[in-house]
C-alpha positions, 0 to 999 in steps of 0.5 A: 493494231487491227485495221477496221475494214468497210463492208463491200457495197453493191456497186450500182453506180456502175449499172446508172452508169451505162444509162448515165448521159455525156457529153455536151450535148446534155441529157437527150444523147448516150455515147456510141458504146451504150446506144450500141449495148441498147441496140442488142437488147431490143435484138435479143428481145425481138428474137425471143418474141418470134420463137416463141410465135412459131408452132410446137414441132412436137404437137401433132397437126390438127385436121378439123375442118371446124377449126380456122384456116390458119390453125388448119391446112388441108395440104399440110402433113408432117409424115416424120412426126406422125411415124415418130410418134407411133413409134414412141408409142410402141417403143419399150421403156429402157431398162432400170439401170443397176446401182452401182456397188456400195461399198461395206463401210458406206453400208455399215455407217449410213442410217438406212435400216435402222428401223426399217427394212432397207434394201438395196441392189434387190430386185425380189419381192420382200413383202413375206420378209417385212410380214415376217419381222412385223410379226416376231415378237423379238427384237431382232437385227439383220444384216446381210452384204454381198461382198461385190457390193452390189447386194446389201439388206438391214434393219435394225443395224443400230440395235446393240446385244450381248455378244455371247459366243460370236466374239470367238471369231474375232479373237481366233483370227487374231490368234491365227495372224499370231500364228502366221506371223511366227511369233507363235507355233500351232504345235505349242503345247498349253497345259489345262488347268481348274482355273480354265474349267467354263461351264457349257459348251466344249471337250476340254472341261472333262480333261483332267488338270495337267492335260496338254493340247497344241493351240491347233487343236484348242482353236478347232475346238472354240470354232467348231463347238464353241469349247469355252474352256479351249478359249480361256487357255488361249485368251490367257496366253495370247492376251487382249492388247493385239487383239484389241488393236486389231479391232481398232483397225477393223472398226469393232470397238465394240468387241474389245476385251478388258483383262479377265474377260470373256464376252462384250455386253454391248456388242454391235451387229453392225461392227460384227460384220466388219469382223466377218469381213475381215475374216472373208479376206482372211480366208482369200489370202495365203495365209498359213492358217486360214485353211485350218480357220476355215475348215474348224467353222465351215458347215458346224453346227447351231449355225442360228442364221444359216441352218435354212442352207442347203445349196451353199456351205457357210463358215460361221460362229454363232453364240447364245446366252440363256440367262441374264442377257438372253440372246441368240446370235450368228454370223458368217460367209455364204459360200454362194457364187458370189459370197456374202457376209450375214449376220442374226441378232436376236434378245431371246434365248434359244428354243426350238420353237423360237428357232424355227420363227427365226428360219423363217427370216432367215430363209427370206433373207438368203433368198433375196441376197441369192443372185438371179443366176443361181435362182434355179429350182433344183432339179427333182430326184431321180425315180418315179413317184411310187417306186423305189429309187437307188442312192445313186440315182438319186445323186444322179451318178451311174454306178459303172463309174463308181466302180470304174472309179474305186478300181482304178484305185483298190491297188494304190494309196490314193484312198488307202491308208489315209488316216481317220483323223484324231479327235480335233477334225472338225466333221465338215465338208473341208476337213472329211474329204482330204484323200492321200491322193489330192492332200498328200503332206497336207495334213490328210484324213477321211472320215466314213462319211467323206469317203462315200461322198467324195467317191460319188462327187469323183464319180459324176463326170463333172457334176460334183458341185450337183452332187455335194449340193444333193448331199446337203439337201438330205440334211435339209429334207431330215430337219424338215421332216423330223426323221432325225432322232436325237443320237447320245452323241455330239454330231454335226448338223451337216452331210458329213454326219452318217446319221442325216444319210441313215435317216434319209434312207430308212424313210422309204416313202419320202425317199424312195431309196432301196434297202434291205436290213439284215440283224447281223453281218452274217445274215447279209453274208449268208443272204448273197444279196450283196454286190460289189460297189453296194452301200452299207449303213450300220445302225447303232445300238444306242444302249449307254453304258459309259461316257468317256473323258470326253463326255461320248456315250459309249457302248458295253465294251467302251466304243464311242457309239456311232454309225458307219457307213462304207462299200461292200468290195466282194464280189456280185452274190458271193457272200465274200466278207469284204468291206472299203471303208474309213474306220477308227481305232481304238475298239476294245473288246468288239470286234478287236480281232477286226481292227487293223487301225484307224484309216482308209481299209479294204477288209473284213466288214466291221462297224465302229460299235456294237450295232442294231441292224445293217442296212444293204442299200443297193445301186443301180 
């Protein structure tokens, strides 16, 4: 049975109480107890009154005589007070007091940036930014978050798009904590089939049904061009349960994958960075392959939101969709002194045009999230305006070192006999500069490119992070200025890529580099020009007469057509025919008696291709 209650009432008969009479003697006396709380309440008020009848300290004293005497006091000065206040005056307002660190899932669930620009932590100007995004006549969103928590910037993070592409990062790292846990080798072979040809981006759509490929090679291939062929072997072996339970625990819900699909149709930007964040940590640990995950994404190409980078390497996964659900999209890790996580969203299909309205966000964007201790202009490169300048003064490095350094090692196999690599090295800074000497049984191999630029980084006397910095700006001054010209071939848009430094060199007004062309080796030879330690370039003939299985272009004798970059090592003014180098194997037909395979060499001067001129480009 239930029991009614009766609701509580305010007791005032306990406040008539104190005030009630007792006694005998009627209602004129109160006992000793309430005469006694009275009497302290006539004390209480009585103070309070004085207070309040006391002058201020804080206000100054007034000295006008027309004021009355009492208000007024000839004699009466208060020196403390006066000499606080003038200090009061003078003194600098205290500085702001930094925010303390947002954590990445209080960034991402809050509703700041939904629809406006939302900073925080940023003390920069971001009015070029919020000019920039009033004017884009696309939607777009941005998502950017120092990962100390103490830098963060969004808007529009509530926006959903097509994930075209970028949902390959979230499944290659569940492959590769596949791979880590041993369930899985990399060294499997998976066979290719017509049911895995996909159309666009990717190698393994040229190869014939019945080719096989290790999953190492597949996942370099989804995270360094996107092959969307490479990614339908994997998702048909791995699956999507793990993958999905993965997502789960990240909090990406809207990135699962049904069974036989490819891509989310409403994938959240906001869930893409919590991906990323999973993929920073995965990359800090000691996972087995977070170097390979690394180095298959770091510094490739079409990297939408991150092109505008030329102080800092990135890893990253961007994707594009031209049809039904137009979108181009890109996100990943800025290697800054403290890494930050980005992400770009943006319902337009990609044009270059449309490309260069979105650099101009983005370049606002990685200029806000860069700490104030790496705000430095850098510095100007060497050589005086109107002359002409050597590469090595350019990267600030003397040449003695140079030579200091590539004789201390002629005669042993820190360079020499590294390999090349094969065709599943991935052309970015982690994967090209892997010498015997520092990665020796740790899957070692150097590309042209990376042998001259790790030389030049060894070289600089601990400046090697200036000089890789220098190097990157050439990429950045070649878009800038459109001294690229579109080669046949599929190359990268980073400093690996020997076509960016050609580019840089022949353009001798902006540049100021020293070189001098000569149509044929023998020309150079014949000249004596050469010295030791000096640069050659080779220009290729970009005449096709084939593309391979692979979709190369190729010259009349079947070479991949490509430039070549390396050190002529015979001696000052001799005319000696000798050339340290990187080259790759597999010439037919030209020149094949030069060929002695595909890694680090001390030989005959041999470009990988049939070639248009060769550049000497001297240091000095």
């Amino acid at each position: 049975m239930l029991r009614r209650v009766a609701p509580r009432r305010f007791p005032y008969r306990r406040v008539k109480s104190v005030f009630r009479t007792k006694g005998t003697r009627g209602d004129l006396f109160m006992n000793r107890r309430d005469s006694i709380r009275i009497l302290a309440l006539l004390l209480c008020l009585i103070f309070l009154f004085s207070c309040q009848s006391l002058p201020d300290p804080e206000e100054p004293v007034s000295t006008d005589p027309s004021l009355p005497a009492e208000t007024c006091s000839e004699t009466e000065t208060f020196p403390d007070q006066t000499e606080a206040s003038s200090f009061e005056e003078t003194e600098e307002p205290p500085p702001d007091v930094p925010l303390p660190p947002i954590s990445l899932s209080e960034f991402t669930r809050g509703s700041e940036g939904s629809n406006e620009l939302f900073l925080y932590g940023i003390q920069a100007e971001a009015d070029e930014l919020r000019l920039l995004l009033e004017s884009y006549p696309y939607r777009i969103t941005l998502l950017a978050y120092s990962t100390d928590g103490k830098r963060a910037l969004s808007y529009r993070k509530k926006d959903t798009y097509h994930s075209a592409c970028t949902i390959k990062a979230a499944y290659l790292l569940y492959v590769c904590t596949v791979l880590d846990s041993g369930e899985e080798s990399g060294e499997t072979e998976l066979e290719y089939g017509e049911r895995h040809y996909y159309e666009g981006s990717g190698r393994v759509r040229f190869s014939e049904p019945g080719t096989r490929f290790t999953i190492e090679y597949l996942i370099r291939q989804v995270l360094s061009i996107s092959d969307n062929s490479a990614y339908r072997m994997l998702l048909e072996h791995f699956g999507v349960d793990g993958y999905n339970r993965m997502l789960w625990d990240i909090g990406a819900s809207s990135y699962y994958l049904a069974p036989d699909t490819m891509f989310s149709g409403k994938a959240s930007p906001v869930e893409l960075l919590r991906i990323w964040n999973a993929v920073y940590e995965y990359l800090g640990s000691d996972a087995e392959h977070a170097p390979l995950y690394r180095s298959s994404c770091t510094d490739t190409d079409h990297a939408y939101g991150a092109m505008t980078l030329t102080d800092y390497s990135y890893s990253h996964k961007s994707g594009e969709n031209l049809y039904r659900f137009p979108t181009t999209n890109d996100a990943g890790i800025v290697w800054a002194e403290t890494p930050y996580l980005y992400c770009m969203f943006t319902d337009t299909a990609y044009t270059e045009e449309k490309q260069e309205q979105i650099n101009e966000i983005m370049r606002q964007v990685h200029r806000l999230m860069k700490p104030e201790s790496e705000s430095e202009v850098p510095e100007e490169p060497s050589g005086e305006s109107g002359r002409s300048c050597f590469i090595n003064e350019y990267f600030g490095v003397e040449k003695e070192s140079i030579l200091s350094w590539l004789t201390s090692h002629e005669s042993d196999d820190y360079y020499l006999g590294t390999p090349f690599g094969d065709q599943s090295i991935v052309f970015n800074s982690d994967s090209c500069m892997r010498p015997n000497g520092r990665f020796r049984g740790d899957d070692p191999h150097m590309t042209c490119t990376g042998f001259v630029l790790d030389v030049l980084m060894e070289s600089s006397g601990g400046r090697s992070e200036d000089v890789h910095r220098l190097a990157r700006e050439i990429v950045d001054l070649c878009d800038q200025n459109d001294w690229m010209a579109k080669k046949p071939i599929d190359y990268y848009r980073n400093e690996m890529n020997a076509f960016y430094w050609g580019a840089f060199i022949q353009h001798f007004e902006e540049s100021r580099i020293n070189y001098t062309e000569y149509q044929t080796i023998s020309e150079l030879l014949e000249s004596r020009e050469a010295k030791k330690g000096d640069l050659l370039y080779f220009i290729p003939n970009n005449t096709v007469y084939s593309n391979n299985e692979l979709g190369y272009a190729c010259d009349e004798f079947g070479n991949i057509i490509d430039c070549h970059l390396g050190f002529y090592w015979g001696s000052d003014n001799s005319g000696e025919d000798l050339f340290w180098h990187s080259t790759v194997d597999g010439l037919t037909g030209y020149p094949m008696d030069q060929t002695a395979g595909a890694f680090n060499q001390i030989g005959p001067i041999c470009p990988p291709s049939a070639y248009f001129s060769v550049l000497l480009v001297p240091l000095g």
